[in-house]
C-alpha positions in Angstrom: 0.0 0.0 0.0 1.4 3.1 -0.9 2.2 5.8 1.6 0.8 9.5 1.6 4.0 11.1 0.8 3.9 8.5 -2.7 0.6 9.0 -3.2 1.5 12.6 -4.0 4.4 12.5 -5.1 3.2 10.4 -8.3 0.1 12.5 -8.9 2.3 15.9 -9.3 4.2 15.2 -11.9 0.9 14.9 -13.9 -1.4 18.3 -15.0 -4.3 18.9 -13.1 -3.3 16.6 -10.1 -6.0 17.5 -6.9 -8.6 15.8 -8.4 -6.7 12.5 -8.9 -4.9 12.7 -5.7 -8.2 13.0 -3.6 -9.6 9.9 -6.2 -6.4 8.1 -4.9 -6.9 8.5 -1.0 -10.7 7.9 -1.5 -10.2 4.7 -3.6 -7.1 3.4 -0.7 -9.1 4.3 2.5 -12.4 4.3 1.8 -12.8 8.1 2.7 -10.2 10.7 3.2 -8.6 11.3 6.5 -7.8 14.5 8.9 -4.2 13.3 8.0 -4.6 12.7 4.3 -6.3 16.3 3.8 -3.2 18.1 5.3 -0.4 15.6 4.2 -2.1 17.2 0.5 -2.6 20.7 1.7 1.4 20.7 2.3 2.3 18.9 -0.6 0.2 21.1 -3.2 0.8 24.0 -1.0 -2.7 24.9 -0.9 -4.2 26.4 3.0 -6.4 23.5 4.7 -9.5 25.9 5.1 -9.0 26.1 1.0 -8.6 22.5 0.5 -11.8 21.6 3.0 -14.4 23.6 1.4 -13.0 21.8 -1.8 -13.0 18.4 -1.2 -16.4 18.7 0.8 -17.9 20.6 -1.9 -18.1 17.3 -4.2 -20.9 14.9 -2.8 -19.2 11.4 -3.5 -16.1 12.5 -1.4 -16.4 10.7 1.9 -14.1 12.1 5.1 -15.3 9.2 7.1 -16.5 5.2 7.4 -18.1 3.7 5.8 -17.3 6.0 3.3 -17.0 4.5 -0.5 -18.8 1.3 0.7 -22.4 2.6 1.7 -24.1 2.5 -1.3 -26.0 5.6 -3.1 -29.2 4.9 -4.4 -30.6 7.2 -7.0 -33.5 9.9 -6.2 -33.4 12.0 -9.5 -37.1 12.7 -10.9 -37.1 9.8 -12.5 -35.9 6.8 -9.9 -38.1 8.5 -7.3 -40.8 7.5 -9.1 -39.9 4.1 -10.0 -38.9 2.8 -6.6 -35.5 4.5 -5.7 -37.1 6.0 -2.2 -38.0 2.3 -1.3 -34.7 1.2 -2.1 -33.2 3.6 -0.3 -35.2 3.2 2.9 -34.7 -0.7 2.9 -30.7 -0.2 2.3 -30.9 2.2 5.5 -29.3 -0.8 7.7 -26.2 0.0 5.2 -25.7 3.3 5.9 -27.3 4.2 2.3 -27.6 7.6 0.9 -29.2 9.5 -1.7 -27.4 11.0 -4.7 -29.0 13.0 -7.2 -30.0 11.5 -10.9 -27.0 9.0 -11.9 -27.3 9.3 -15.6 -29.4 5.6 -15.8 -33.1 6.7 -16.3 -33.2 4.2 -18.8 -32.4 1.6 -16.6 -34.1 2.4 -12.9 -33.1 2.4 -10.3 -29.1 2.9 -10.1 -27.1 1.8 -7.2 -23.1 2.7 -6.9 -21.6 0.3 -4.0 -17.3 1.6 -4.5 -17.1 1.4 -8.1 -19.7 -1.0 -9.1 -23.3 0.2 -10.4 -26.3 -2.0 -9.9 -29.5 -1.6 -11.2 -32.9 -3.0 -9.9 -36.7 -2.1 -8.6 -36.6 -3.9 -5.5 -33.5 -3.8 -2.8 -33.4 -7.6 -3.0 -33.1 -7.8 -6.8 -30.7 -5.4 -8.0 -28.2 -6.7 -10.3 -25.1 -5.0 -12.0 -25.6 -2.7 -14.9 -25.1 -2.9 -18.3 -25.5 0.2 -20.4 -28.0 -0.5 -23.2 -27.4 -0.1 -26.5 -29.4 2.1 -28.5 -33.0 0.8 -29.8 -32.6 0.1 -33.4 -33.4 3.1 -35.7 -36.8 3.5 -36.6 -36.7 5.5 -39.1 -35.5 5.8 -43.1 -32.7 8.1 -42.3 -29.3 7.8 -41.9 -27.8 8.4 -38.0 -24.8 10.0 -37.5 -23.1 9.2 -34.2 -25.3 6.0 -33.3 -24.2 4.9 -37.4 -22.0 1.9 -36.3 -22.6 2.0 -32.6 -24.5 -1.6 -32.7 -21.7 -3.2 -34.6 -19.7 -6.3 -32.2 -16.5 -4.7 -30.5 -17.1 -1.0 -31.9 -15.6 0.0 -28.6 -12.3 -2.2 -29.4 -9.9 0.0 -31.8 -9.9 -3.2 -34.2 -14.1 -2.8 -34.5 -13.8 1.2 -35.0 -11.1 0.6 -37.6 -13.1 -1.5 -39.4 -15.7 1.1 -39.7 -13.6 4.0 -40.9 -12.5 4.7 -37.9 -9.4 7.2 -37.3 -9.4 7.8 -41.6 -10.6 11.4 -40.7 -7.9 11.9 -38.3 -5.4 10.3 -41.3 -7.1 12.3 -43.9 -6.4 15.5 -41.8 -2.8 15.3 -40.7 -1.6 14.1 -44.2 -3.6 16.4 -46.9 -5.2 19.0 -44.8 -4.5 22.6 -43.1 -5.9 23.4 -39.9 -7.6 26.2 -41.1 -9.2 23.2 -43.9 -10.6 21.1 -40.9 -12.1 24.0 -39.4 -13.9 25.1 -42.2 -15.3 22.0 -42.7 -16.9 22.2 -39.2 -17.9 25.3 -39.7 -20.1 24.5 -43.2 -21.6 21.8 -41.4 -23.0 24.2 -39.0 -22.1 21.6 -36.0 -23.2 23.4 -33.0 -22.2 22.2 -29.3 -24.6 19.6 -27.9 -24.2 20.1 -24.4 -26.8 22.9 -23.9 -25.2 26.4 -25.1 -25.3 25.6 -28.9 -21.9 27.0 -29.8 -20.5 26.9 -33.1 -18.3 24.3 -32.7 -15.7 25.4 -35.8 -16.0 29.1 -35.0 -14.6 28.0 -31.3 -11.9 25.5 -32.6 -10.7 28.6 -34.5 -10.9 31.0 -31.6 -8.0 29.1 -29.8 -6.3 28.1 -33.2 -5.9 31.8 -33.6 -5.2 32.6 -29.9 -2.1 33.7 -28.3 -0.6 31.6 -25.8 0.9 27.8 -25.2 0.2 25.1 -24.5 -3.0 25.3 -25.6 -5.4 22.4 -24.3 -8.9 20.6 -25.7 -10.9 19.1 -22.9 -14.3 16.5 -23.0 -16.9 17.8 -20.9 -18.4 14.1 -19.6 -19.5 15.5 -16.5 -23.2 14.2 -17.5 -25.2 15.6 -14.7 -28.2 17.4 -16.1 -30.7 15.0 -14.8 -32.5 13.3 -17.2 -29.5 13.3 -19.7 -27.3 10.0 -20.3 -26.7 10.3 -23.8 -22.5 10.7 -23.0 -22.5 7.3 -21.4 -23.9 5.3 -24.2 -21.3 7.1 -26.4 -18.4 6.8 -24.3 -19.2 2.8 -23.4 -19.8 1.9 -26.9 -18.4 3.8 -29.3 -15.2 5.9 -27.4 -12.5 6.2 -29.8 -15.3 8.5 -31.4 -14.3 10.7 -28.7 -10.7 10.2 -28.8 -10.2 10.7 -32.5 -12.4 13.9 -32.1 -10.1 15.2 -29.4 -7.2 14.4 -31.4 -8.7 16.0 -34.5 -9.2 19.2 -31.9 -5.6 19.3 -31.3 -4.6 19.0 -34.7 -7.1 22.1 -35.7 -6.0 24.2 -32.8 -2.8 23.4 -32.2 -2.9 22.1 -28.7 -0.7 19.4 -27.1 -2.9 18.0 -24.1 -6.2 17.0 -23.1 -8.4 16.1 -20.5 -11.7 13.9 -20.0 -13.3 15.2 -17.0 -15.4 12.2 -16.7 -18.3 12.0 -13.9 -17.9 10.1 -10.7 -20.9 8.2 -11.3 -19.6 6.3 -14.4 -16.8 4.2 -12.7 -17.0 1.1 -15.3 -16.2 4.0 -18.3 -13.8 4.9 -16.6 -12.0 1.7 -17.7 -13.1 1.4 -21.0 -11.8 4.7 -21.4 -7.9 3.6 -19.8 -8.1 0.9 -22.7 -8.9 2.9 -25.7 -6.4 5.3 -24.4 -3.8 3.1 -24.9 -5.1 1.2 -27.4 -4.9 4.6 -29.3 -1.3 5.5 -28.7 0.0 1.9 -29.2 -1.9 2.4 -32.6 0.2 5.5 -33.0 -3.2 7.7 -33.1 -2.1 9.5 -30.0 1.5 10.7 -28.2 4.8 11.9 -29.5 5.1 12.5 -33.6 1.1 10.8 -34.3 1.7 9.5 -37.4 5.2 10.0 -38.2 3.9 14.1 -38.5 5.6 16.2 -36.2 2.4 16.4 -34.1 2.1 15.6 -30.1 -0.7 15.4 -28.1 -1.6 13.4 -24.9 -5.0 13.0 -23.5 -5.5 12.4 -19.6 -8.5 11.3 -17.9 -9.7 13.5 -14.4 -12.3 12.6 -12.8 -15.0 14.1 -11.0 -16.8 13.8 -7.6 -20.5 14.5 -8.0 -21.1 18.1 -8.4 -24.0 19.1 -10.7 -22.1 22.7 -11.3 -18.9 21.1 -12.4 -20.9 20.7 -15.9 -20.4 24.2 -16.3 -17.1 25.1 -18.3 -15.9 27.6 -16.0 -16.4 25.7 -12.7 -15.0 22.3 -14.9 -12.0 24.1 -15.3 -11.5 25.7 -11.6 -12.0 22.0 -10.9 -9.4 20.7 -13.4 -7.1 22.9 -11.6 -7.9 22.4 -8.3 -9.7 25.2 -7.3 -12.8 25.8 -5.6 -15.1 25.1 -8.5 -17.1 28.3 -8.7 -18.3 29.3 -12.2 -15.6 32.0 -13.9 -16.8 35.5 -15.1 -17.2 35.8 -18.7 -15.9 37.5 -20.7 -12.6 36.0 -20.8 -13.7 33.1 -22.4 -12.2 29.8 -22.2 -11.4 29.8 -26.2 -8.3 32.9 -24.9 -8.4 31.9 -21.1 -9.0 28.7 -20.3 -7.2 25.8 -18.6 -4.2 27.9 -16.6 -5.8 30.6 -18.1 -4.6 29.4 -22.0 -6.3 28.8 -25.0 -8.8 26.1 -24.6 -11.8 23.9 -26.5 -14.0 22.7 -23.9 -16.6 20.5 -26.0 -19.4 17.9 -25.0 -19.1 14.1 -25.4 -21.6 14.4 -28.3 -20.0 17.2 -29.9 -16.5 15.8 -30.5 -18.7 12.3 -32.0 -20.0 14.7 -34.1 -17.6 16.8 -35.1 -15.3 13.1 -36.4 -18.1 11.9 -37.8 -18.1 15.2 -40.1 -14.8 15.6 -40.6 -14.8 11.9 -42.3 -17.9 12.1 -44.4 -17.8 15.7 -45.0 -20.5 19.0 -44.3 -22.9 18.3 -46.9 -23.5 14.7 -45.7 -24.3 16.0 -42.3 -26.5 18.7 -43.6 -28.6 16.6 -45.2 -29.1 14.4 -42.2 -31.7 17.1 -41.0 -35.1 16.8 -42.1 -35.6 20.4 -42.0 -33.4 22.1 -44.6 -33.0 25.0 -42.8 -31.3 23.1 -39.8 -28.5 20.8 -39.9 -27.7 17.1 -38.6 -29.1 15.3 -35.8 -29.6 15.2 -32.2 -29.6 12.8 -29.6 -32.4 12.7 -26.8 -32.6 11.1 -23.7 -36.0 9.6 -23.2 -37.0 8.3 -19.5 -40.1 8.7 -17.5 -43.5 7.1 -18.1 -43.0 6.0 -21.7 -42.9 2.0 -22.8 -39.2 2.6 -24.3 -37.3 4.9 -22.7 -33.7 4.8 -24.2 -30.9 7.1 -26.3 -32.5 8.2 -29.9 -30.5 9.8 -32.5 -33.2 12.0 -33.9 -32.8 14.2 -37.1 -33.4 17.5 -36.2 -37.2 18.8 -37.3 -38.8 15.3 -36.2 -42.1 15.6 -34.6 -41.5 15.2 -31.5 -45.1 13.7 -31.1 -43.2 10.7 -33.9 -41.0 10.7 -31.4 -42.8 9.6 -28.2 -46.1 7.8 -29.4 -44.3 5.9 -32.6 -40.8 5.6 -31.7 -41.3 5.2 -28.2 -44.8 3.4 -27.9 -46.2 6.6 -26.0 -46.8 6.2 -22.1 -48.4 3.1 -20.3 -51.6 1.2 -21.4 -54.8 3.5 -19.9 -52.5 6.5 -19.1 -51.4 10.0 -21.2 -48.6 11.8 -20.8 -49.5 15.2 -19.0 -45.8 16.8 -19.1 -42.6 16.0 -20.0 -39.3 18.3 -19.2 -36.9 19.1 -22.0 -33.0 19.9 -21.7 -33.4 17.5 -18.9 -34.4 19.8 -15.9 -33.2 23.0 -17.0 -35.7 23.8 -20.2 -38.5 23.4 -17.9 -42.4 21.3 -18.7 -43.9 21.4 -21.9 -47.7 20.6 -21.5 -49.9 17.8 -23.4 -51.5 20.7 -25.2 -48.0 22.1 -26.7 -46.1 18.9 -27.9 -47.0 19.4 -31.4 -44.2 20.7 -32.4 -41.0 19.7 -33.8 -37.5 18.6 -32.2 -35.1 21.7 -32.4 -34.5 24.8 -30.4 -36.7 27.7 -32.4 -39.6 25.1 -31.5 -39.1 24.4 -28.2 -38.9 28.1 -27.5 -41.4 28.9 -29.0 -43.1 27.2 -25.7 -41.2 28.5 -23.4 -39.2 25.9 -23.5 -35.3 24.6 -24.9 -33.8 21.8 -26.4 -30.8 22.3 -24.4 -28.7 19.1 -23.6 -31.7 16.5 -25.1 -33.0 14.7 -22.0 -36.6 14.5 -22.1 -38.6 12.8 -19.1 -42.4 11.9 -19.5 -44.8 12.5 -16.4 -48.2 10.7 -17.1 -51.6 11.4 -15.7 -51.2 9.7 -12.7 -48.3 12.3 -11.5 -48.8 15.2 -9.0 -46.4 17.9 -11.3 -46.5 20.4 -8.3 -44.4 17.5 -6.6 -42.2 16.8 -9.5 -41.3 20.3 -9.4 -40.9 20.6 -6.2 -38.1 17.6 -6.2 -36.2 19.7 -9.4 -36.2 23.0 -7.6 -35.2 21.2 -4.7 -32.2 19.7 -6.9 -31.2 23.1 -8.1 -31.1 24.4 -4.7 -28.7 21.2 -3.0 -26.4 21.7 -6.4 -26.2 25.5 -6.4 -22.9 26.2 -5.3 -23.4 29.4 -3.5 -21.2 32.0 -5.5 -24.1 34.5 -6.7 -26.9 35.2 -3.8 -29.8 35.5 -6.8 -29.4 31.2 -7.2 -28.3 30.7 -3.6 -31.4 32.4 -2.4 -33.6 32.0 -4.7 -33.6 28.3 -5.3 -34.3 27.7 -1.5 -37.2 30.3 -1.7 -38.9 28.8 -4.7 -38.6 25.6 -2.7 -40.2 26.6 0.0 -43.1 27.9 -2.3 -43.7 24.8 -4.2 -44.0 23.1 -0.8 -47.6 24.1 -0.4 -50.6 24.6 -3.5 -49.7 27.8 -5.3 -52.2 30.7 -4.7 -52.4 34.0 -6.2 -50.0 35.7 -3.8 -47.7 32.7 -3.9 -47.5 32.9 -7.6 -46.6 36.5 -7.8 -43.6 35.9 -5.9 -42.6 33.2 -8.1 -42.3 34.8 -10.9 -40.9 37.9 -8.9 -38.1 35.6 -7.9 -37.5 33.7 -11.1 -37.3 37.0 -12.9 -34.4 38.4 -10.6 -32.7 35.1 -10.4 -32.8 34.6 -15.1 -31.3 39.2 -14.7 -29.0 38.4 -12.1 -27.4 34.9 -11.9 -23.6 33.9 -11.9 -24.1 31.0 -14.3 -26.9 28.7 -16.2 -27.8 26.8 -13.2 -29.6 29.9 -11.7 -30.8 31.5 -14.9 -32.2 27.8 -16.1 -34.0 27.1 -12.2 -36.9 29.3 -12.6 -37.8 27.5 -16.0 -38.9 25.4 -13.8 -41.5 27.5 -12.1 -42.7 29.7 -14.9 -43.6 26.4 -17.0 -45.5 25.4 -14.4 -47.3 28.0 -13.8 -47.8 27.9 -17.6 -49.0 24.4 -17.7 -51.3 24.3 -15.1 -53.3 27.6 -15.8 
């Protein structure tokens, strides 16, 4: 067993090193010690009071028995429903305790004893999870990401290969410019699919043209929107996707090293991702001179602790570097001051699948994946919650999303109708039964009142008290909120408190009060996205 003092002492001569230090102490003792927390304080030379809000900011870190081994049942809006508060009461002689949504509504309800996730309805009955694979496409179409994701061993470098994989990273060192990949990202009109809908080539060429070295590209797979577990499905079964995008990044941009900051709550990734890893550089596809070019880049994996903020880019990268993870002012931007404050891409799971994808079969191909003209590729939703077959679908963008639920998905349960759902997860807010006729991109869904966001979608039938449901989300936002801006750290309590009780006149004036000062005021999305909640609501159920 290795000592403190070589605990640290390996970690620091990697990049971002708190997180993976704290991982290491956590994974040896089973929680992390009074001794541990100052033998690190003195060895990263960071003050104890500094280091303790830190570590006990993150959910998953334990400082003391049984730590690790007391499992975590899931109580996101989803597994509530389906049996994750019985679980959790009958796994109360094992110290269990609840952890917010665990990225497996599509496979209720999740369990994480130390690095194993189980899955199960009943206490007595859970057994270990397998992510599922995609349900076969139902339509004419052509899928992008999910193309080849059903093929045997397409998470084994021999099984991408054999599907074209890593020809678009060849292609682009050998007989194309930086400036030439970009471009090709930017006709596509590939916009980022974690929520904010960047243009993804416009920001590869922000830090190609930045000032400042080494410039980095990191993988957002901190997957904690509730109602979103699109990432996982991507990084378990097709993940040199994700490697060869991050590579292609580098190549565009001219950065040298890169980070997965992968959530805590996907610990059997975690592996798959260590293989591919070096299945890619013993390839050649990733290290010193890829190639034979005179090209170097090195990918590390950090990962995270269970902090629903840390999907933020700003408060990602304070974590990356061991900071408190507060969200960053904007502007700077991450594209001119990102990771120790240098030129960085920060792109989602999906986006970097995407953007390879693209890059090998080219912009017009993409484009007319869409079956709107005016909009471009495809999107992938999350769909949980009281529908027959809830699962990851790759959906073209400008598909009903009516085609969606009742002929994709089977629609909800025999005898029931679906009286809400949520879109971009939580944050987006309810869309009604009377306003789903519309179609499955962001000018639609705003035109409810509503976004597309990040793609989870979770169905409440008729048999669902929605004043409770929203009560549990608002209740979310306010445990996650991390405290930095008083507009979200108040406000998400306060709304709490007023979805505790039937909304009256008085009590609805001061919910939208409240949401409007929190959407003007906020430090970041989490407390401009909360009151979505509440207006919808309010919406919905006049």
């Amino acid at each position: 067993m290795a000592t403190n003092s070589e605990l640290i002492a390996k970690w620091c001569e990697e990049p971002a090193p708190l997180l993976s230090i704290l991982h290491a102490f956590h994974d040896r003792d089973g929680f992390i010690t009074e001794e541990a927390l100052r033998n690190i304080a003195v060895g990263l030379r960071i003050p104890l009071a500094e280091l303790y809000g830190t570590l006990t900011f993150y959910h998953h870190f334990a400082r003391e028995a049984p730590g690790q081994n007391a499992p975590r049942v899931c109580t996101g809006p989803v597994c509530r429903l389906q049996g994750g508060l019985e679980i959790l009461k009958e796994l109360k002689t094992e110290d269990a305790i609840p952890m917010p949504c665990a990225g497996r509504c599509d496979d209720c309800v999740p369990v994480l004893k130390g690095h194993q996730v189980f899955t199960g309805r009943m206490a007595d009955k859970l057994k270990v999870h397998l992510t599922p694979l995609p349900p076969p496409y139902p339509s004419s179409g052509e899928e992008c990401i999910f193309a080849d994701i059903r093929e045997p061993h397409y998470n084994t470098i021999e099984g991408y290969q054999h599907k074209g994989g890593y020809d678009a990273l060849k292609n682009g060192i050998k007989s194309q410019t930086p400036t030439e990949v970009i471009d090709t990202l930017k006709e596509s009109q590939l916009a980022g699919r974690g929520g904010a809908g960047f243009p993804t080539g416009m920001k590869w060429e922000s830090v190609l043209n930045a000032p400042g070295e080494p410039k980095t590209i990191v993988c957002n797979a901190d997957e904690g929107e509730p109602g979103c577990f699109k990432d996982r499905v991507i990084l378990d079964y097709a993940p040199h996707l994700i490697i060869e995008g991050m590579i292609l990044a580098a190549y565009a941009t001219g950065a040298t090293r890169g980070f997965i900051y992968l959530r805590y709550e996907y610990p059997e990734t975690l592996n798959t991702l260590e293989r591919v890893l070096s299945e890619a550089e013993e390839s050649g596809f990733l290290g010193d001179n890829i190639l034979g070019e005179d090209f170097n880049f090195q990918i590390y994996i950090r990962r995270g602790a269970g902090a629903y903020v840390c999907g933020e880019e700003g408060s990602l990268l304070n974590s990356l570097e061991g900071k408190h993870p507060f969200p960053r002012n904007r502007p700077p931007y991450p594209v001119t001051h990102g990771f120790e404050n240098l030129p960085t891409v920060v792109n989602n799971v999906e986006t970097l699948a995407a953007a390879t994808q693209i890059l090998r079969n080219g912009a017009k191909w993409y484009k007319n994946l869409s079956y709107d003209k005016n909009l471009s590729g495809t999107k992938i939703i999350s769909l949980s919650g009281d529908i027959q077959k809830p699962g990851n679908y790759e959906v073209p963008f400008g598909l009903p999303l009516k085609t969606l639920l009742y002929d994709w998905a089977d629609g909800p349960y025999e005898g029931r109708t679906i009286q809400a759902i949520t879109s971009a997860g939580l944050s987006g807010g309810f869309i009604g039964e009377n306003e789903l006729d519309i179609t499955i991109d962001e000018p639609s869904f705003q035109k409810v009142g509503a976004m597309l966001g990040a793609g989870g979608i979770m169905v409440f039938d008729n048999t669902r008290n929605m004043l409770d449901v929203a009560h549990n989300a608002m209740e979310f936002f306010a445990e996650e909120s991390c405290g930095k801006c008083f507009p979200c750290r108040i406000g998400t309590h306060r709304l709490t408190e007023l979805l505790s009780d039937p909304i009256n006149t008085k009590s609805k004036e001061l919910i939208t009060e409240i949401g409007s000062v929190m959407k003007a005021t906020s430090a970041c999305g989490l407390g401009t996205a909360a009151p979505n909640i509440t207006d919808s609501l309010l919406r919905i159920s006049s």
